[in-house]
C-alpha positions in Angstrom: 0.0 0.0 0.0 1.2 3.7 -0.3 1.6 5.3 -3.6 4.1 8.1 -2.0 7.6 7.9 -1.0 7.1 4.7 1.7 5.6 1.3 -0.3 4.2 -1.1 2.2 3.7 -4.9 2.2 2.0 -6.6 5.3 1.8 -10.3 5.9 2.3 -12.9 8.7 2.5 -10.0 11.6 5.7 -8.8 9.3 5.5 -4.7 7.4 8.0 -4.5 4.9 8.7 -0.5 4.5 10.4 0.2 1.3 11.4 4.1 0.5 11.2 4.9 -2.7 11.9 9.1 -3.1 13.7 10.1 -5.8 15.7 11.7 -7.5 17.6 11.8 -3.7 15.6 10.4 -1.2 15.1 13.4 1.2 13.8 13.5 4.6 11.6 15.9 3.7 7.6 17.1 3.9 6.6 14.7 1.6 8.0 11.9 3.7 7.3 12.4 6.6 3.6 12.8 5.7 3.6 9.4 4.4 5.6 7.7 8.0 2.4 9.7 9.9 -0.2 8.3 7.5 2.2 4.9 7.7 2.2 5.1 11.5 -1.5 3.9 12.9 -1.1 0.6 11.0 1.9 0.3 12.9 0.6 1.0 16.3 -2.5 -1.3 15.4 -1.4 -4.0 17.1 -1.6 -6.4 14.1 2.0 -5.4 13.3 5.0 -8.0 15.4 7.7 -7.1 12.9 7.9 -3.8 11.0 11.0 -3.8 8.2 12.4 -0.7 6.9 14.3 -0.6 3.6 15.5 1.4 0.7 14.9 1.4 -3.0 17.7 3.9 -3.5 21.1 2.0 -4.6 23.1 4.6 -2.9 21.1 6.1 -0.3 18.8 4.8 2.8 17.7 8.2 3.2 20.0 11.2 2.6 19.3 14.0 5.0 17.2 16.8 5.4 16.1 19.0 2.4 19.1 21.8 3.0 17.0 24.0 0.1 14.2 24.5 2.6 16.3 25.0 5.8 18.4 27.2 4.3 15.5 29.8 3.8 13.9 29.5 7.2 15.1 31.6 10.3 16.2 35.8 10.6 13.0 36.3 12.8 12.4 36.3 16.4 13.0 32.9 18.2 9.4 31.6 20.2 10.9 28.7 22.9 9.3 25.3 21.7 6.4 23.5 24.0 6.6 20.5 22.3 9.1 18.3 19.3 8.8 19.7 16.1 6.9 18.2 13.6 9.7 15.3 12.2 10.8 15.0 15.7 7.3 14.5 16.5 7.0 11.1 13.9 10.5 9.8 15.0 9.0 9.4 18.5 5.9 8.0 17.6 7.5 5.8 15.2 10.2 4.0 18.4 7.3 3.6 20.8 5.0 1.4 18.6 4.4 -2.0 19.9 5.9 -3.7 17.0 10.1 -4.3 16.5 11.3 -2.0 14.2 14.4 -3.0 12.4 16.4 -0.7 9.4 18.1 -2.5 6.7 20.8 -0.2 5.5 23.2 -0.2 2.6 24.4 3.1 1.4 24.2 6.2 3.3 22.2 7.9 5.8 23.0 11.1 6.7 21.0 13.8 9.4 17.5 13.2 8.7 18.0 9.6 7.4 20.6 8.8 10.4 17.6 10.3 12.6 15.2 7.7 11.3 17.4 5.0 11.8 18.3 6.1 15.1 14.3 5.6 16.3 14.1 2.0 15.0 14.7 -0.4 17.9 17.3 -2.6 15.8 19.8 -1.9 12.4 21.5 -4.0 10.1 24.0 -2.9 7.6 26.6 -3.6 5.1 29.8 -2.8 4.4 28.5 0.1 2.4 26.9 1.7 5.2 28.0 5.4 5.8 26.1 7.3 8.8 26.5 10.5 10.3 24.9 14.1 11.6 26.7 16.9 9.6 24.2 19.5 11.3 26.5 21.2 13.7 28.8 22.6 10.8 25.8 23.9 8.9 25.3 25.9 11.9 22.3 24.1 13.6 22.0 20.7 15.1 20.5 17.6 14.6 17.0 18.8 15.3 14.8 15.3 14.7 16.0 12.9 17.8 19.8 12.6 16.7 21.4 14.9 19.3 18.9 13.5 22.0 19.3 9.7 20.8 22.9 9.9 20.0 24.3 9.4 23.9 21.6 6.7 24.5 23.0 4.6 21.5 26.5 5.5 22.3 26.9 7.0 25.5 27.8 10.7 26.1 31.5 11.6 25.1 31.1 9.5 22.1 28.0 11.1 21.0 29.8 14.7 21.5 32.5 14.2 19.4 30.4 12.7 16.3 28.1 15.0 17.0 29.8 18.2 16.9 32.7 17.0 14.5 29.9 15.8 11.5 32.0 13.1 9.9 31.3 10.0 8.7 30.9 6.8 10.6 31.9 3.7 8.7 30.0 0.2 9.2 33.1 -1.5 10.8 33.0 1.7 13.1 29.0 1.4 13.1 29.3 -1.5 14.7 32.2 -1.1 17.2 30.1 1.6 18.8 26.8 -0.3 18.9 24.7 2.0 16.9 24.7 -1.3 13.9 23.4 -4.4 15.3 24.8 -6.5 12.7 26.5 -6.2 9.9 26.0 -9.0 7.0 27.2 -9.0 2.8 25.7 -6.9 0.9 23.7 -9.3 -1.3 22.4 -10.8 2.0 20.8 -7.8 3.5 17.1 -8.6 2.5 17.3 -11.8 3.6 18.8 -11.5 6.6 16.6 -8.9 7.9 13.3 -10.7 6.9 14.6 -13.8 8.7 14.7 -11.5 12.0 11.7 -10.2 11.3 10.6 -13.6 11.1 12.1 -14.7 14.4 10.6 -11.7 16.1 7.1 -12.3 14.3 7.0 -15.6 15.7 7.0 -14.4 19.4 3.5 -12.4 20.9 2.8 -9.5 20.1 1.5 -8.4 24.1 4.9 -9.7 25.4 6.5 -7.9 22.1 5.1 -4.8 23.4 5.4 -5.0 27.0 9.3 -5.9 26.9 9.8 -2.2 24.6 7.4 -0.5 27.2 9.8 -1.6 29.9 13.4 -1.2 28.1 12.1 2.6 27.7 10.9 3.3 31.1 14.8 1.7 32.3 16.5 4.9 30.2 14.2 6.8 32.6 14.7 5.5 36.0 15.3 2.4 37.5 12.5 2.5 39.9 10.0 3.4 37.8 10.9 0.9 35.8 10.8 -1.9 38.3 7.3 -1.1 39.1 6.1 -1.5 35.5 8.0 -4.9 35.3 5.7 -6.3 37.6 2.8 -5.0 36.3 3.1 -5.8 32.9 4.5 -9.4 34.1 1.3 -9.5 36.1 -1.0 -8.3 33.3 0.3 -11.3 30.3 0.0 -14.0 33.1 -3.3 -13.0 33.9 -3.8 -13.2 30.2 -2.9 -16.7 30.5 -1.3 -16.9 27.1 1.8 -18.2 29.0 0.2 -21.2 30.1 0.0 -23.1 26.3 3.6 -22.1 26.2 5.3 -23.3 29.6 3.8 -26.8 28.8 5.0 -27.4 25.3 8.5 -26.0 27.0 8.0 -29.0 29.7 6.7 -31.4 27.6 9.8 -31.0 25.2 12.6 -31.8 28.4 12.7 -27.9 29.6 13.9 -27.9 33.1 15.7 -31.0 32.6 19.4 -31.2 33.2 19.9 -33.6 30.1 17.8 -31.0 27.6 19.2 -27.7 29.0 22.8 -29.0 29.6 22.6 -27.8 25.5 21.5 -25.0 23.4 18.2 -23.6 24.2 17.0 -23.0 20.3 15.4 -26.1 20.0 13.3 -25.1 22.7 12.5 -21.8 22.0 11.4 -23.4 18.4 9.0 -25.8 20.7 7.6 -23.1 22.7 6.9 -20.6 19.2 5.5 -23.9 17.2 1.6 -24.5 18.7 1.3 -27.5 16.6 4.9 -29.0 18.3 
C-alpha cells in the first residue's frame, strides 16, 4: 500500500517499508507525511515485525532538504512547548508495539541517520555510511539525533560525532553499537526478513510490554521496576503463558539432560503451537 515515498507490504504479523523518493531520497515534507499516515497501522497491534528498507542503490535516506532549511530563520526565536513536527513522527515511530528494524546499505546522513536512530534494531553492510553533519551547517540535529545519539553511544562518544559531522563507517557502526549486525551486501534482505521472522513468531503483548519496559529503564530504574511487575502480572493473567510453559516442559525444559545444550530447539517448541 502507499503510492508516495514509503511502499508497504503486510503479511504474517511482518510490514515491509520500502522508501522509494527520488531523484535523492530526502527526509523531507513529503516523507514524513507518508511515516504519519504509515504510523497507525503500525501502532494497530496487528503489526509484530515492521522492516524498513531502501529502493535507493546509494542512499537509505539522505538527509534533510538543505533547500528548505536554508530559507527559514532571521526572525524572532518563540521557545518550543513540544518536538517539532519530524521529531514528533520519529517518537511515535520507536514507541509502537511492533520491533522496528532498518536494513541499510548506502548512506544515511542527518535526517536519514535520525530515522534510523528511532528504529529499535539496524542492520548494515559494508556500504553503510552514517553520520549528523548538522552542527557545521550551523544548527544541530533537530529530529531525535542529538537527544538519541548518547543513548545509543553513550555521552563523550556522541559529542564528538556530533559536533565534528564526519562520517561513521559500518566497521566503526558496529564497534560503537549503533549497527546491530553487519552482514554482505547481497544478504541484507534476507537477513533482515529472517529477523523479522524470528521476532514475528514471538507475541505481540509480550513484544510490546518488553519495549514499554526497556524505555521506562533509560528513565529510571525504579520506575521501571514497578512497570516490570505489572506488565508481568498483566500477560500472566492473560494466561497466554500457560499453552507455552507446557509445550516447554513437555519437550525436556527444566531437565538437566535437555538444557545442559542449546536452548534454540526449545525456543522453536515453545513458538511452534502444533509441536
Amino acid at each position: 500500500m502507499g503510492e508516495g515515498p514509503l511502499h508497504t507490504e503486510i503479511a504474517d504479523g511482518i510490514a515491509v517499508v520500502t522508501i522509494d523518493h527520488p531523484p535523492t531520497n530526502l527526509v523531507d515534507g513529503e516523507l514524513i507525511a507518508a511515516l504519519l499516515e504509515l504510523l497507525p497501522t503500525l501502532e494497530s497491534g496487528e503489526v509484530r515485525a515492521a522492516v524498513f528498507r531502501s529502493a535507493d542503490p546509494d542512499f537509505f535516506l539522505m538527509h534533510g532538504d538543505v533547500q528548505l532549511l536554508v530559507g527559514a530563520g532571521g526572525g524572532a526565536h518563540v521557545p518550543a512547548t513540544e518536538p517539532n513536527v519530524a521529531a514528533a513522527a520519529f517518537l511515535r515511530l520507536s514507541r509502537v508495539p511492533a520491533v522496528t528494524i532498518g536494513l541499510v546499505d548506502g548512506a544515511a546522513r542527518g535526517g536519514g541517520c535520525e530515522l534510523l536512530s528511532a528504529l529499535d534494531l539496524r542492520v548494515g553492510t559494508l556500504r553503510t555510511i552514517i553520520g549528523q553533519p548538522e552542527v557545521p551547517m550551523g544548527i544541530l540535529p533537530g529530529a531525535g539525533g542529538t537527544a538519541r545519539w548518547p543513548r545509543l553511544v553513550g555521552r563523550a562518544r556522541a559529542i564528538e560525532l556530533l559536533i565534528t559531522g564526519r562520517d561513521i563507517d559500518a566497521e566503526e557502526a558496529l564497534a560503537i553499537g549503533w549497527l546491530d549486525h553487519l552482514v554482505p551486501a547481497g544478504k541484507l534482505d534476507d537477513e533482515g526478513m529472517a529477523l523479522a521472522r524470528r521476532i514475528a513468531a514471538m507475541p505481540a503483548s509480550s513484544i510490546a510490554a518488553v519495549k514499554r519496559v526497556v524505555d521506562r529503564s533509560l528513565e529510571g530504574l525504579d520506575a521501571a521496576l514497578v512497570l516490570e511487575s505489572d506488565e508481568l502480572g498483566r500477560l500472566m493473567a492473560a494466561g497466554g503463558h500457560q499453552p507455552r510453559m507446557r509445550r516447554f516442559l513437555a519437550a525436556g525444559g527444566q531437565t538437566r539432560e535437555v538444557e545442559r545444550g542449546n536452548i534454540d530447539a526449545l525456543l522453536d517448541v515453545m513458538l511452534d503451537p502444533d509441536s
